[in-house]
N, CA, C and O atoms as a Maestro MAE file, in Angstrom:
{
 s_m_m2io_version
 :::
 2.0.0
}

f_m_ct {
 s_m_title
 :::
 protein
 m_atom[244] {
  # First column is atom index #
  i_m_mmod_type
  r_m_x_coord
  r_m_y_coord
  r_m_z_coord
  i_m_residue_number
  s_m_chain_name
  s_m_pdb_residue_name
  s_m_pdb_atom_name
  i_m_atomic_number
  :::
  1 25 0.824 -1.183 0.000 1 A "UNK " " N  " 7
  2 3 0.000 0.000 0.000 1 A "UNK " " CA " 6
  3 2 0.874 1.255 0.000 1 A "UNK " " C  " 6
  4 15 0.451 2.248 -0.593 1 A "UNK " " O  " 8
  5 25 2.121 1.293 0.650 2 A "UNK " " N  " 7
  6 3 3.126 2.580 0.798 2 A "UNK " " CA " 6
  7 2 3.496 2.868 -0.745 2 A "UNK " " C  " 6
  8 15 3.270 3.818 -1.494 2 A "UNK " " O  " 8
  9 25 4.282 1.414 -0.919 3 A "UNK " " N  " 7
  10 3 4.271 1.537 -2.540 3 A "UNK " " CA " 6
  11 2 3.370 2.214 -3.364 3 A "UNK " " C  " 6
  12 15 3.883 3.256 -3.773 3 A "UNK " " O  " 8
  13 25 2.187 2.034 -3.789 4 A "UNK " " N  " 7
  14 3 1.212 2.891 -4.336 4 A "UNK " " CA " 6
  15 2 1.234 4.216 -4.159 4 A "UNK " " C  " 6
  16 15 1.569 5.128 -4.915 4 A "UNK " " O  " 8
  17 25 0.677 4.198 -2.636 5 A "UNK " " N  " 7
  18 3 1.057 5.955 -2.825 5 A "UNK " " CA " 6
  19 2 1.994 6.491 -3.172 5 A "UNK " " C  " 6
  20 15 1.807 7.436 -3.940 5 A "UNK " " O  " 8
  21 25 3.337 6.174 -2.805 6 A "UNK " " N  " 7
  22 3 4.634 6.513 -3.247 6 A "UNK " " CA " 6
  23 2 4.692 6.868 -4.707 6 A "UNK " " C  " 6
  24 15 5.110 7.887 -5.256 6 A "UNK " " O  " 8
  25 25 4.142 5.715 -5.219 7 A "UNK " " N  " 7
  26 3 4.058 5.744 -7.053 7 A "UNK " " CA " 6
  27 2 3.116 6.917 -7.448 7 A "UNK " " C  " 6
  28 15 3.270 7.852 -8.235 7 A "UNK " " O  " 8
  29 25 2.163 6.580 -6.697 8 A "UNK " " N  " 7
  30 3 1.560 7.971 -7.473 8 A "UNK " " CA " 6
  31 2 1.409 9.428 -6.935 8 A "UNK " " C  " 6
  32 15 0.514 10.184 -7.314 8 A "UNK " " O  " 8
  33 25 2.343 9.745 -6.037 9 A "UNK " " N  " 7
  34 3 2.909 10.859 -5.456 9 A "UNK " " CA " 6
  35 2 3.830 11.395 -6.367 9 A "UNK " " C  " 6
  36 15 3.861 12.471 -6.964 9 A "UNK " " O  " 8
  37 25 4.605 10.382 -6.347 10 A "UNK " " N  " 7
  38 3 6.074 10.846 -7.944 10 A "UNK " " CA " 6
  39 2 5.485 10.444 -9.241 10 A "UNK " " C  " 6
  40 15 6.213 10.621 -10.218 10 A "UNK " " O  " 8
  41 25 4.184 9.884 -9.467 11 A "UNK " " N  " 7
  42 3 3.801 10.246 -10.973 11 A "UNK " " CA " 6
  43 2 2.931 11.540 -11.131 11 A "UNK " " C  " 6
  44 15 2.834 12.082 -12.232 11 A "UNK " " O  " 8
  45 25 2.350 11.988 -10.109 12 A "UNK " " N  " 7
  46 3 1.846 13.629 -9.701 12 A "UNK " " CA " 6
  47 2 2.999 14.219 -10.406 12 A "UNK " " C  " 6
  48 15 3.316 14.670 -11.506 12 A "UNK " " O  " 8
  49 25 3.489 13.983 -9.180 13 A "UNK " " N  " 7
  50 3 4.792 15.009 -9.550 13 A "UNK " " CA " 6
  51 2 5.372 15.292 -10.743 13 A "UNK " " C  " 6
  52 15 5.611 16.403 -11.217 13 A "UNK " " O  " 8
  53 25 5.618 14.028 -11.278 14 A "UNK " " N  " 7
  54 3 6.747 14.107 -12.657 14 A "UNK " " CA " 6
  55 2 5.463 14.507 -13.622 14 A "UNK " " C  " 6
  56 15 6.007 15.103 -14.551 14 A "UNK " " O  " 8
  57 25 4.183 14.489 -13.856 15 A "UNK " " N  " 7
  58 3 3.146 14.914 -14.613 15 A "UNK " " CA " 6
  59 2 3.220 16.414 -14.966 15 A "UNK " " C  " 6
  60 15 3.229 16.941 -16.078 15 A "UNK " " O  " 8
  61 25 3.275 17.017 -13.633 16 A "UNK " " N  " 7
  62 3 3.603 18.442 -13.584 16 A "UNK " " CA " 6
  63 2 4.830 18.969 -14.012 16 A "UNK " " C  " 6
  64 15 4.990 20.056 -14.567 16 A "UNK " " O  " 8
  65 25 5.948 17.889 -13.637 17 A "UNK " " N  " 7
  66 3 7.270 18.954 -14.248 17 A "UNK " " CA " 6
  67 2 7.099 18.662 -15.609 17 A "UNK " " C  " 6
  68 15 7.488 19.628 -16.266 17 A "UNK " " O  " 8
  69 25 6.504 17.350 -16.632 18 A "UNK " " N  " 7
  70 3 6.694 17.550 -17.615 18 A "UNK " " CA " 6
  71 2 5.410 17.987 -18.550 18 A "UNK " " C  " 6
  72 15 5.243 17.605 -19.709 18 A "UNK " " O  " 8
  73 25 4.634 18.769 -17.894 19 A "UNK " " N  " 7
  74 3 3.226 19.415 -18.639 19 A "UNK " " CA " 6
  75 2 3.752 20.329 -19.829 19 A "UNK " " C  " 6
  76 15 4.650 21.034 -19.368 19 A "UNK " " O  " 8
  77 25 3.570 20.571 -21.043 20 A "UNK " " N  " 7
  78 3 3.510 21.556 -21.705 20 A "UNK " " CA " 6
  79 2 4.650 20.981 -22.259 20 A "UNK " " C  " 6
  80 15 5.325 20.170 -21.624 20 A "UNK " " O  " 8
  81 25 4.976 21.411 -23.634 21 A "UNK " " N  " 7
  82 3 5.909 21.209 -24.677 21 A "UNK " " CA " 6
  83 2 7.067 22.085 -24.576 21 A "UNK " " C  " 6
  84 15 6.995 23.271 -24.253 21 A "UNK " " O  " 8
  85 25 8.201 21.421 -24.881 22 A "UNK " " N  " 7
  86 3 9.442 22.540 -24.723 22 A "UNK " " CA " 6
  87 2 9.145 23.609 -26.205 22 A "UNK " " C  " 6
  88 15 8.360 23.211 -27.065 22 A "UNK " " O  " 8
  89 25 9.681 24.617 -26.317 23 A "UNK " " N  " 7
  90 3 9.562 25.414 -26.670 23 A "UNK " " CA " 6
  91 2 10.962 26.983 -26.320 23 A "UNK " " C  " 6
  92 15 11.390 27.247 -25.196 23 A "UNK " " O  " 8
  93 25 11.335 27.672 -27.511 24 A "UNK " " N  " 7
  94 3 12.561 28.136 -27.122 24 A "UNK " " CA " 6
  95 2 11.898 29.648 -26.435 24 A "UNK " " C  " 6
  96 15 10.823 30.202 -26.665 24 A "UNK " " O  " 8
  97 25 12.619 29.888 -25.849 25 A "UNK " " N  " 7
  98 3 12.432 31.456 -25.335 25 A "UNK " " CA " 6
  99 2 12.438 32.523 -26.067 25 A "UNK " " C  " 6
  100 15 13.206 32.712 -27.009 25 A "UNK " " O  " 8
  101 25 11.773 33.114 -25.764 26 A "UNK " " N  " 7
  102 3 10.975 34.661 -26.675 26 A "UNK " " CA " 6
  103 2 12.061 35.787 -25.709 26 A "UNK " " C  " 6
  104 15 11.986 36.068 -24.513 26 A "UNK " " O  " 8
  105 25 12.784 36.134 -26.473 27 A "UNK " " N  " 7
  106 3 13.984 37.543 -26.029 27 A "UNK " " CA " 6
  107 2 13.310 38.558 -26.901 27 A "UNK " " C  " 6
  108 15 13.323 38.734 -28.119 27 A "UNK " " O  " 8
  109 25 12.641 39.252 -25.778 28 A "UNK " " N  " 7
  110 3 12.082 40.833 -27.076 28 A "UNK " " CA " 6
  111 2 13.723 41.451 -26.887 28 A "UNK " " C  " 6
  112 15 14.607 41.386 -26.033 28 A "UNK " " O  " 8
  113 25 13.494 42.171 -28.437 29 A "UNK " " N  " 7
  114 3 14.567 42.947 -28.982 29 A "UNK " " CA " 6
  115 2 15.109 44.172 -27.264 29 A "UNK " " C  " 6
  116 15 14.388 44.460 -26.308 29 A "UNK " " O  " 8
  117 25 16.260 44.494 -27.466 30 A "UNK " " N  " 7
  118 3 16.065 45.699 -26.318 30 A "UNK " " CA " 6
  119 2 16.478 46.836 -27.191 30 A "UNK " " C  " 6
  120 15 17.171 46.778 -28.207 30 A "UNK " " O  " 8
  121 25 15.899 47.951 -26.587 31 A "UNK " " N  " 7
  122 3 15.428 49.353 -27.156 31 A "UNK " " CA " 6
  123 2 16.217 50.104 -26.661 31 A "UNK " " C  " 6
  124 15 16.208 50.245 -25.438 31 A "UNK " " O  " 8
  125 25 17.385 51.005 -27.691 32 A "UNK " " N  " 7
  126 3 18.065 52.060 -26.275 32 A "UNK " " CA " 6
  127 2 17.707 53.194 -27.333 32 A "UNK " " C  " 6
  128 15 17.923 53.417 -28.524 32 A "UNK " " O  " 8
  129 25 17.094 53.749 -26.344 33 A "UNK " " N  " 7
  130 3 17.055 55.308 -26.370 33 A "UNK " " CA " 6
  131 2 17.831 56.414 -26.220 33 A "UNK " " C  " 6
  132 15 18.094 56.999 -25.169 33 A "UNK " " O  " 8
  133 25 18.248 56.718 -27.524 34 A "UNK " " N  " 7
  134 3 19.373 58.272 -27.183 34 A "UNK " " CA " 6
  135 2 18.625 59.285 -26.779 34 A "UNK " " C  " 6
  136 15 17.523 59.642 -27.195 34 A "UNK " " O  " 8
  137 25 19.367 59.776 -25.847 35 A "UNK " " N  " 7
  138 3 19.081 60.996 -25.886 35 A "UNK " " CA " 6
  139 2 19.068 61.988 -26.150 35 A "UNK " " C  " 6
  140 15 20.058 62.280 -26.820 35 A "UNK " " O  " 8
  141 25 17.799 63.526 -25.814 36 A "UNK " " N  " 7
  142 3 17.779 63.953 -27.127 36 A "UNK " " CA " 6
  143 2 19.113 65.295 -26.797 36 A "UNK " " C  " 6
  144 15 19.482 65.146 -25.633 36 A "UNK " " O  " 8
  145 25 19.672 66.166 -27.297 37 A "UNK " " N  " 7
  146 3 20.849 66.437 -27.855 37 A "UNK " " CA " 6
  147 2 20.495 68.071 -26.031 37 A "UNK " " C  " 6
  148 15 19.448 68.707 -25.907 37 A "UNK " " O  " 8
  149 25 21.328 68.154 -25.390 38 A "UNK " " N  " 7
  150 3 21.079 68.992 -24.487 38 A "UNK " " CA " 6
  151 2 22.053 69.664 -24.534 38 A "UNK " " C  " 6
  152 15 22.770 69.579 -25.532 38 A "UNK " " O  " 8
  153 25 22.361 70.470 -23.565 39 A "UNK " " N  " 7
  154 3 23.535 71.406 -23.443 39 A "UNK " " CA " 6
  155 2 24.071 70.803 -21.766 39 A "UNK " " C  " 6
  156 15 23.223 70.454 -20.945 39 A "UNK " " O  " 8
  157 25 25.534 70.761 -21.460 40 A "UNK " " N  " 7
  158 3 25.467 69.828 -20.250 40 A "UNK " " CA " 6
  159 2 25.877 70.752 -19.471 40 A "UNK " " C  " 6
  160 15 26.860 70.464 -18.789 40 A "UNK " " O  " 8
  161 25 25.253 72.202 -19.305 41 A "UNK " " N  " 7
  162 3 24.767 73.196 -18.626 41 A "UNK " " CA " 6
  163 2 23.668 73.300 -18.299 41 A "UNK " " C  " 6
  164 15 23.115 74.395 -18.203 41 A "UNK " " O  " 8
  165 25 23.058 72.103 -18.034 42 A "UNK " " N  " 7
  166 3 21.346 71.971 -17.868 42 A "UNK " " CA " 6
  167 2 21.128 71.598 -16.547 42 A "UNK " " C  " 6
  168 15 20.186 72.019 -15.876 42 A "UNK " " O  " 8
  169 25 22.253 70.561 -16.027 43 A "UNK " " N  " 7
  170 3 22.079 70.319 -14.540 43 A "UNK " " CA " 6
  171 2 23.075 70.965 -13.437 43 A "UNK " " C  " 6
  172 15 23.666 70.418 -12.506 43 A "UNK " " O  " 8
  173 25 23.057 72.374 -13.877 44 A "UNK " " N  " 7
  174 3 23.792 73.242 -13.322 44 A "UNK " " CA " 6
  175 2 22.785 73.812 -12.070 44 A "UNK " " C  " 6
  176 15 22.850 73.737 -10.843 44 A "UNK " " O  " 8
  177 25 21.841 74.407 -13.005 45 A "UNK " " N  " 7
  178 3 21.006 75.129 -12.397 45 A "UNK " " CA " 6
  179 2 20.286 75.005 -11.024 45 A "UNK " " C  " 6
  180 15 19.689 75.942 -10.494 45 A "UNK " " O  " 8
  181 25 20.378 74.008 -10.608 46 A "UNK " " N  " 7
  182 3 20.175 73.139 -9.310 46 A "UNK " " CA " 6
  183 2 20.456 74.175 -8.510 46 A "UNK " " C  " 6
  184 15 19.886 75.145 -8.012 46 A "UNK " " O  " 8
  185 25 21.894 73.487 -8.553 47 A "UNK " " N  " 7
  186 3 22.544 74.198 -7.437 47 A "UNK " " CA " 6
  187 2 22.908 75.345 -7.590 47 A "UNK " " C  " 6
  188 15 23.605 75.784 -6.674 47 A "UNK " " O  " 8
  189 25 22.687 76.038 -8.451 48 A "UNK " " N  " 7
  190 3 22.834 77.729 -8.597 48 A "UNK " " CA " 6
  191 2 21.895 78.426 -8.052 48 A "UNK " " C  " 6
  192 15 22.144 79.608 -7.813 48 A "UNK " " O  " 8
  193 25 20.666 77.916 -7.737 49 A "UNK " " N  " 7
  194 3 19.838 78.253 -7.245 49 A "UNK " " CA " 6
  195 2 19.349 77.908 -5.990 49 A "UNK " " C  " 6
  196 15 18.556 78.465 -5.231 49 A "UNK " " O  " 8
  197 25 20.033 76.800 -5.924 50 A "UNK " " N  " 7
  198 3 20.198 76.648 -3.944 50 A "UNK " " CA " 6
  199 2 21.218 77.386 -3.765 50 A "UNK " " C  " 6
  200 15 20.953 78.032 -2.751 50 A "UNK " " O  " 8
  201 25 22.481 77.759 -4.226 51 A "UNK " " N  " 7
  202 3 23.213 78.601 -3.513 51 A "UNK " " CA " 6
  203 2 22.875 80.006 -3.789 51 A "UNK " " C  " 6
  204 15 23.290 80.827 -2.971 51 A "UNK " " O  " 8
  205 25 22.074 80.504 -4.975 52 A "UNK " " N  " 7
  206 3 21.521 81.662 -4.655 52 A "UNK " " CA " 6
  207 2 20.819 82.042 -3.419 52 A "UNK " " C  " 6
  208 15 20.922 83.151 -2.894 52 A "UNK " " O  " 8
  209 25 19.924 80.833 -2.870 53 A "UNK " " N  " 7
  210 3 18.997 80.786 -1.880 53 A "UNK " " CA " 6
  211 2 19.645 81.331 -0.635 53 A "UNK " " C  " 6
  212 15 19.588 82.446 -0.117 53 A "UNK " " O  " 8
  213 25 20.468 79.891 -0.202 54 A "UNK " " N  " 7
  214 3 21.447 79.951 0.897 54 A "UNK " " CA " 6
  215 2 22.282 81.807 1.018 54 A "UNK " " C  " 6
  216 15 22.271 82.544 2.004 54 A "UNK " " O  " 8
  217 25 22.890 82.066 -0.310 55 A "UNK " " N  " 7
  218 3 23.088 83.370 -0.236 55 A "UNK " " CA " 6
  219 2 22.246 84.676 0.490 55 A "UNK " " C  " 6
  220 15 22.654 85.394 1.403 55 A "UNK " " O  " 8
  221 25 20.942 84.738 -0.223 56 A "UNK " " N  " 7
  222 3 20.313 84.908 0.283 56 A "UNK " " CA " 6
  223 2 19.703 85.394 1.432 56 A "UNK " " C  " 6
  224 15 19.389 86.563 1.656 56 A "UNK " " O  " 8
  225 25 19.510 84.115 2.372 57 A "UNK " " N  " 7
  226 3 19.147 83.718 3.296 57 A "UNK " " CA " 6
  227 2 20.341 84.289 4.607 57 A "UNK " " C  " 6
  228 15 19.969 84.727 5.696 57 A "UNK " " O  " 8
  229 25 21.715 84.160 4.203 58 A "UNK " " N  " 7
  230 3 22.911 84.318 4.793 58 A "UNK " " CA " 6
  231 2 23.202 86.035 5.102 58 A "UNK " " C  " 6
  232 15 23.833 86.540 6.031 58 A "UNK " " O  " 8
  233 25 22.400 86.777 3.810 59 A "UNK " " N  " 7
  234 3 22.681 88.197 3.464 59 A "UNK " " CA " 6
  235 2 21.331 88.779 4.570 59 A "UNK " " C  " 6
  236 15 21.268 89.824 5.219 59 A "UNK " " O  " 8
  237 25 20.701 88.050 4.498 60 A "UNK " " N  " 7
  238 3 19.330 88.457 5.482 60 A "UNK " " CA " 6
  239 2 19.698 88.682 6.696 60 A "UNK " " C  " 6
  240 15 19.201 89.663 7.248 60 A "UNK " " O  " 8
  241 25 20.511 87.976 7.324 61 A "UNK " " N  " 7
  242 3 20.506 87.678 8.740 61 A "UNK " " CA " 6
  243 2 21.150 89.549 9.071 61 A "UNK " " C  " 6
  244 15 21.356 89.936 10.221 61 A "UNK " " O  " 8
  :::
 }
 m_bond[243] {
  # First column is bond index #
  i_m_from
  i_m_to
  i_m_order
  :::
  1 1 2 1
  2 2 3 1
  3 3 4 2
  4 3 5 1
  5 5 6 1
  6 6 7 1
  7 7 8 2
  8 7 9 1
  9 9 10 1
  10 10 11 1
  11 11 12 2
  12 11 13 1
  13 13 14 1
  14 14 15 1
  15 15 16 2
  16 15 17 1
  17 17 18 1
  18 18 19 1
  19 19 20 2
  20 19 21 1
  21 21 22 1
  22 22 23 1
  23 23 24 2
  24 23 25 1
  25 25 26 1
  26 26 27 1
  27 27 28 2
  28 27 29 1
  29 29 30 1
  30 30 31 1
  31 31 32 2
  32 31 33 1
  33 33 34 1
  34 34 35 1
  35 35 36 2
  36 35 37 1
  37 37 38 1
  38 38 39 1
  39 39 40 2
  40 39 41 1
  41 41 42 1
  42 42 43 1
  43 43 44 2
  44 43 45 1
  45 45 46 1
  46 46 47 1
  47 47 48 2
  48 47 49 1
  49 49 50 1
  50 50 51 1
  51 51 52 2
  52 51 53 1
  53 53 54 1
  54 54 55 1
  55 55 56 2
  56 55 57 1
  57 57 58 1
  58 58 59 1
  59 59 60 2
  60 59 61 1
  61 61 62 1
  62 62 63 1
  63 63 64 2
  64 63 65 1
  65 65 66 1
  66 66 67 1
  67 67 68 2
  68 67 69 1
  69 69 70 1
  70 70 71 1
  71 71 72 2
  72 71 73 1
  73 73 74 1
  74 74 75 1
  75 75 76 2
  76 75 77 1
  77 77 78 1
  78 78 79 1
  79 79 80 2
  80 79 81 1
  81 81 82 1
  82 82 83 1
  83 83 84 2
  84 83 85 1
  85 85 86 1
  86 86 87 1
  87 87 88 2
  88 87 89 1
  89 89 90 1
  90 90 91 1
  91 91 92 2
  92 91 93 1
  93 93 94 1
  94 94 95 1
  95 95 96 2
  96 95 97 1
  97 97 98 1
  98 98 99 1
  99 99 100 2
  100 99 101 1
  101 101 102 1
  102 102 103 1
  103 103 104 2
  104 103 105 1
  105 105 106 1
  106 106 107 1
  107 107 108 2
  108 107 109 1
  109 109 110 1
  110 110 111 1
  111 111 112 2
  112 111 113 1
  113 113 114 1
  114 114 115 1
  115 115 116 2
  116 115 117 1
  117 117 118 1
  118 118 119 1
  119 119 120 2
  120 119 121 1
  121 121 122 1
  122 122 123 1
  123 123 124 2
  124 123 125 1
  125 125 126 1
  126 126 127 1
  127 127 128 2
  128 127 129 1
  129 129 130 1
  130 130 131 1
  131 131 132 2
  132 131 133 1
  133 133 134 1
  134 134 135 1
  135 135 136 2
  136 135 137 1
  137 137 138 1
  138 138 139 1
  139 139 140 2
  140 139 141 1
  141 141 142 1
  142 142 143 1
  143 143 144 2
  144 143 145 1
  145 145 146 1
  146 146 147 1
  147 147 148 2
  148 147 149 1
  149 149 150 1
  150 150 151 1
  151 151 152 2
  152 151 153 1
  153 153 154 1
  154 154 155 1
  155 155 156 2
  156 155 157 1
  157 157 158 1
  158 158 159 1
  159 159 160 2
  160 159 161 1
  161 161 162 1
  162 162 163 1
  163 163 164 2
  164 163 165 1
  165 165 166 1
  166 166 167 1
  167 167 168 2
  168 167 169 1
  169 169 170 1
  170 170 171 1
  171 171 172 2
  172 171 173 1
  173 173 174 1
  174 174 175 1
  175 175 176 2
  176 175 177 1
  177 177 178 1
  178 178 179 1
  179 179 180 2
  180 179 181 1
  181 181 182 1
  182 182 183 1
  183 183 184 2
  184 183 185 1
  185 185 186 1
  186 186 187 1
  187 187 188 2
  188 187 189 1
  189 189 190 1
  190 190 191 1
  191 191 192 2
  192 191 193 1
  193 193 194 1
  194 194 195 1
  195 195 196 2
  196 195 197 1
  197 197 198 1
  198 198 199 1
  199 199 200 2
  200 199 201 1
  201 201 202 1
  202 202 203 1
  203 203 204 2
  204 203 205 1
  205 205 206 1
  206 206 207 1
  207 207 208 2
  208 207 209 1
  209 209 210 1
  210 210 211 1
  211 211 212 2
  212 211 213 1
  213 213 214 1
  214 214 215 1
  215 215 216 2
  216 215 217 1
  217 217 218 1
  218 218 219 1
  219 219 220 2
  220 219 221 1
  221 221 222 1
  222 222 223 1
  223 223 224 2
  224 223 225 1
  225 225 226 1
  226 226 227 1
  227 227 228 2
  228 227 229 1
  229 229 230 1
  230 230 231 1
  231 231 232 2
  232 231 233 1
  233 233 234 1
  234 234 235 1
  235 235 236 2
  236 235 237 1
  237 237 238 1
  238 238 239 1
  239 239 240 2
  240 239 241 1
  241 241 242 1
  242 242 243 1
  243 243 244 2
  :::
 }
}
């Protein structure tokens, strides 16, 4: 009787790992995006304007 169940515990099993047909993997293409053409005086401004702030703020007191 152990036998049996045993058997059909691991024919469960092996049913499931081998369900469905092999088949190769689908790799979508990858996409790179340039970017578009800036001036690399663009992420200046940040902090020109926190230290305007801080200035500012410093000239107040």
């Amino acid at each position: 009787m152990k036998k049996l169940v045993l058997a059909a515990a691991l024919t469960g099993a092996a049913s499931t790992a081998f369900a469905g047909s092999y088949s190769e993997p689908v790799v979508e293409p990858v996409v790179i995006e340039e970017e578009a053409a800036s001036s690399s005086a663009a992420g200046i401004w940040v902090p020109l304007v926190l230290i305007a702030i801080v200035a500012a703020v410093v000239a107040a007191d």
